[in-house]
Every structure is written in C-alpha cells, then in structure tokens.
N, C-alpha and C positions, 0 to 999 in steps of 0.2 A: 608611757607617752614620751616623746623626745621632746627635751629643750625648747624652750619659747624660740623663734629665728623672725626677725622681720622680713616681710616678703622683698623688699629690697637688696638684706644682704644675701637671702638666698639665691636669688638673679645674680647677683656677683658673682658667686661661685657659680654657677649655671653657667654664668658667661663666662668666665676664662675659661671654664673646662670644654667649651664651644667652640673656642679658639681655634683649638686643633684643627679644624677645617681653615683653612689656608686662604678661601673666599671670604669667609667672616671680616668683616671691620666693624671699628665702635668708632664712636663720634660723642663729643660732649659739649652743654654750653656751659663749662668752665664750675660744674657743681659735682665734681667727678667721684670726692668723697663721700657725698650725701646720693648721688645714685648708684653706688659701689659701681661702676664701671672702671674706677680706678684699677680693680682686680687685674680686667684685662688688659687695660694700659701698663701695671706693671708688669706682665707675661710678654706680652706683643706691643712693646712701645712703637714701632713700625708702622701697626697697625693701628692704633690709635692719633682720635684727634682732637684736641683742645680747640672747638672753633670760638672760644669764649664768649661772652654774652652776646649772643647773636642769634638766635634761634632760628628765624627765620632762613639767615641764609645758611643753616645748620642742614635743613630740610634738601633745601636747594645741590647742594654736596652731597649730602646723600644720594641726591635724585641721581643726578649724572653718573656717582658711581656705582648704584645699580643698573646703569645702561651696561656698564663693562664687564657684567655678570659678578661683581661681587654682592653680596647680603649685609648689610648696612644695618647697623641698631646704631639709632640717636638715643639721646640721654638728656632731661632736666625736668625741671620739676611739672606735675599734671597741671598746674595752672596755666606755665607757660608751654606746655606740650602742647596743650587742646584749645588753649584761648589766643596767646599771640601767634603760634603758627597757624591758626587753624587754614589760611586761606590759602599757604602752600603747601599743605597736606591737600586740600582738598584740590588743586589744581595741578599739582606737580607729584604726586603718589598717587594719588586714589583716580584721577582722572586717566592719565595711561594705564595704570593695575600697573606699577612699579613696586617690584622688590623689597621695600625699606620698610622697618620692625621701626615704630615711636613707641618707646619706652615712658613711661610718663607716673615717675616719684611722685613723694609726700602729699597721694590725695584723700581728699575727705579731711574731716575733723580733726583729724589725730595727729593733724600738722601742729595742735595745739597752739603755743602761745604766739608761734607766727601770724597767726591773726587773721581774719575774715579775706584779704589779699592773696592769703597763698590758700586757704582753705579749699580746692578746687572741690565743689561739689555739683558741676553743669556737664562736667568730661563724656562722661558713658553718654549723656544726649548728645552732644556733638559730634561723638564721633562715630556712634550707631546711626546718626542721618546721612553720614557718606557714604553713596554706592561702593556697592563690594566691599567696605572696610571691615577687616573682620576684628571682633571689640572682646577682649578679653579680661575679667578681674579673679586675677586667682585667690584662695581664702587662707593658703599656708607656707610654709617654705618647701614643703614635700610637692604641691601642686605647681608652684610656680617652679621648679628647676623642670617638670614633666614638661611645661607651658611655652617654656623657652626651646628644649629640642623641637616640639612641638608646630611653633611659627617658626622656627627656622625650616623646616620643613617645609611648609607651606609657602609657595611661590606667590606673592601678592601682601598689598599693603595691614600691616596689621597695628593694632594700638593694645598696649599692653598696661594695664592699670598696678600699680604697687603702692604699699603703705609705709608709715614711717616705724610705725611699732611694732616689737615685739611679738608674736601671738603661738598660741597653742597651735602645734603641729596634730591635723585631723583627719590628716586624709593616708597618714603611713600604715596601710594594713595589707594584707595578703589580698592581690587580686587589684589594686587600686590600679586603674592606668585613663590618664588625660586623653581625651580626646576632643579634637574643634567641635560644637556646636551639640555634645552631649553631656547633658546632667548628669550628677553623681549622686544616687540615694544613698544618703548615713542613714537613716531611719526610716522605717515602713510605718504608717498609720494607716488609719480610716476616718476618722473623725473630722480633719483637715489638714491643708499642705502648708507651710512654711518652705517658700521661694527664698535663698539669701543668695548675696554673693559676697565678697570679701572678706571681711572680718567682721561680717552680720553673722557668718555661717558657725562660727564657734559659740555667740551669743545668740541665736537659734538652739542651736544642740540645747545648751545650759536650760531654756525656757520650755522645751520640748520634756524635759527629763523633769522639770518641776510640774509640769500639766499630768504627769503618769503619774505622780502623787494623787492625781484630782481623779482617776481613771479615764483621763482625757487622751485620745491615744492619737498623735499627730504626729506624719511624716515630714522630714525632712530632706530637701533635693539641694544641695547644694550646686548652682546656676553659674559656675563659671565663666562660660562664654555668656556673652549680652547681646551679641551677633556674629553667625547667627543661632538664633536661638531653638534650646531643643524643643521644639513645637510638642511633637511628642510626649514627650514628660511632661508637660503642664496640660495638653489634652487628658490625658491618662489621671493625671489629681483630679483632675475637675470630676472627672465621673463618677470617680473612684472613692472622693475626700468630699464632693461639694463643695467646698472652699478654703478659697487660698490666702493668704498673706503672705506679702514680700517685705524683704528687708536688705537695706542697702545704705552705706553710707555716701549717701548722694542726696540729691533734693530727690521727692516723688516724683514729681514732674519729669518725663523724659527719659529715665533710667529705666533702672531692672522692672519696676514698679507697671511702668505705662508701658515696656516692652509685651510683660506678662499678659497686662489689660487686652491689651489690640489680640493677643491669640485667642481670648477666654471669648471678648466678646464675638470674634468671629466664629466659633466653633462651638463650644459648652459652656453659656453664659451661667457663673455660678457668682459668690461673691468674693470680689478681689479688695481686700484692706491693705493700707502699705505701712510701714515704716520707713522713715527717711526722716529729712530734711521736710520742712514744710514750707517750702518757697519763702525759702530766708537766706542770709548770711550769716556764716560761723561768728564766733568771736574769739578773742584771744582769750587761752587759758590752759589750765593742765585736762590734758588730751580725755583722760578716764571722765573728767567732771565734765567734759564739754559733753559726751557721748552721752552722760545723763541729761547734762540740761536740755538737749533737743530729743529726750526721748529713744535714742537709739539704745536699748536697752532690752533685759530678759522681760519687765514688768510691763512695759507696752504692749510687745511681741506677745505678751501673756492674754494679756485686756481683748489684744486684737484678736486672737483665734479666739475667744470666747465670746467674744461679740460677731463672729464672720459663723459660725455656727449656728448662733439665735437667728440669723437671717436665711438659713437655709430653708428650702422649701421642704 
C-alpha cells in the first residue's frame, strides 16, 4: 500500500503537472499553502493568482476568464467555497454552464481544532442542488490526481471536495480508472452495501473486513462523484444486497446520504441507514477523536449494517 497522502496535497501535484496545458490557470483566496495550489504558482507564477481574501469576487474572475477559453480552478477552503460564494457560483458558473473547476479544501471534521466555523459539513447539499453542477469527493490521493485530469476534461462548472488529513491510499490497483458519475466497487457482498464517499471509504473497507469475521459478507462501492450519481450502482445494491448504508463526512441531511435515498426510494425501495453528521455542528478538537465523537467510525458503520439487514424483508 503507498504512503498515507492527503487528498489535498495530492491535487497539488495533480495541478502543477496540469499546468502543462497552456489554458490552465489557478486562482487563490490568499490560503495557497493550505490548498497546495501553491505547487502551481510556483511552476507558472504567470499563471497564478493571489485574489486574496475575497472569494467572492475570486469567482467572478474566474468567470470572465473562462469566457476567453481558458480552464480556471479557484482555490480556498470548502466552507468559504460552498457557503460565502455560493450565490456567484450559482449565478455566475452554473447559471451560463461556464468553465470554472471550485476547488474547496479542509472539509468535514478533520479540519479539527479549527472549530465548528470552518468544519464545512452542508458543502456536497449545496452544491449537488445547483443545475448541472457536477459534485465530486474523491477518497485518496491516487483518485483525486485521476479526478483532476478528469474535470479538467469536462467542459462545465464542477465542485471538487478535498480533505485535510492524511489517508490510506485505496484505490492504486491494476485496472482502477476515475470516471464522472461511476462508482468504484473495492468489495463484492450480498448481504448489504456500504455507500461511502471520502475518507468514509477507507473506514468502510476497515468495517467491512471486520463483519467477514462475523460471516457477514458486505459490499462496498466507493461513491465518488455525488452528482451525478451512478444511479446504477445503487439500483444494482438494492436488488442485489437489500440494503444500503452510506457513509460520509458531512451532515445526513442532503449529502451522499439523501442523494442515495431519492434513487432507492424511487426505484427499489430497500433499507437506506446513514452515517454522517447528524444535523449538528462540529467542534474544535484533534480530528481522529472528533470522527469518533460524532460516530463516523468502523463501530457504527458496523451497528448500521446489522441493524439495515434485521429490517430487510
């Protein structure tokens, strides 16, 4: 298994080595160290742009300079990506289908001691409710550098989720390749599915491998895109598994969670449990205990498929 990498510095490297196309620019509001976009700033300082705490009209710059055909990724952290810009993302990108890649750092919990302020856990609802915006949260640093050629490819507005920690690389095997709006099975069951996306999907795996001690045999689909979503593969569990649990470090509400929901109930209502956030705010603290204190964990994840299987018909 390679090196722990946070999905962050991965994008770094992903982005300067992106560079190399000559349309590329990066944009920052002034947190260049902490969303590694500095990478590219040091490679193509030219290209780069310090719009300093401004986010807003961070957005607006971009917008324009995706009219002149270049590919624009902004840069700062998912609180103020998806919360203070939201309303010129959704009026000035997503409303023409412009161009511009929002990048949006340190979300979820594991912002740790920064505190329930930067904790962004509302992001994936906000920006899975914009037409056409396509909503992505990769789980590794092998998915997210796939994630980035990926939307750069992809002509239209996209929102890109990263973390601040660390995490086991899971998805580097023969055969792996990203794709927009296709789940990735790590594991095949029948008994039920585990839906994760981020850095739920390694603490999945972990909870999955302790249920086969129990001869509990559950697959897991790792859910990277959030929109849009592989309808398919969650049809395919439900039939196949009876039931699902998702996992996501975001509130329930509105995320991968109630994404999932809205497919099941519309096609093969089976039963959906979630882990998340449970319509709360984080608190300040070291990152690993906060993931415990609200539950985002293998033991839940555990409780959950075994209580989503007692309900099956």
């Amino acid at each position: 298994m390679a090196d722990k990498i946070a999905t962050r510095h991965a994008y770094g490297e992903a982005l300067s080595e992106l560079g190399k196309e000559p349309n590329v620019v990066a944009l920052d509001a002034d947190v260049s160290t902490c969303t590694m976009s500095c990478m590219f700033g040091e490679k193509y300082p030219d290209r780069f742009y310090n719009v300093g705490i401004a986010e807003a009209n961070m957005v607006g710059i971009a917008a324009g300079m995706s009219t002149l055909g270049q590919i624009p990724f902004i840069h700062t952290f998912a609180m103020f990506a998806a919360g203070r810009t939201y309303d010129q993302i959704r009026n000035t990108l997503a409303y023409p289908h412009l161009n511009v890649k929002v990048v949006g750092t340190h979300a979820g919990l594991t912002v740790g001691e920064d505190g329930a302020t930067h904790q962004c856990l509302e992001d994936l609802g906000l920006m899975r409710a914009i037409p056409e915006m396509v909503v992505i949260c990769p789980c590794d640093g092998n998915e997210t550098k796939q994630a980035v050629r990926a939307i750069a490819s992809y002509n239209g507005p996209c929102y890109l989720r990263l973390g601040r920690l660390a995490v086991d690389v899971v998805t580097e095997f023969p055969g792996y390749k990203f794709e927009i709006g296709k789940a990735q099975s790590l594991k095949d069951g029948t008994d039920a599915t585990i839906i994760a996306t981020g850095i739920m999907v390694q603490i999945a795996l972990k909870a999955a491998a302790e249920l086969e001690k129990e001869n509990i045999n559950v697959r897991v689909l790792n859910m990277h895109t959030i929109k849009p979503i592989d309808k398919d593969a969650i049809i395919n569990a439900a039939k196949e598994t009876g039931a699902i649990i998702t996992a996501e470090e975001h509130n329930v509400l509105t995320g991968l969670g109630s994404a999932v929901s809205e497919v099941v109930t519309d096609t093969v209502p089976v039963p959906v449990l979630k882990v998340g956030t449970e319509d709360t705010f984080g608190k300040s603290g070291n990152a690993e205990a906060l993931m415990e204190r609200f539950g985002l964990n293998k033991e839940n994840i555990i409780e959950k498929v075994k209580k989503s299987i007692s309900m099956k018909k």
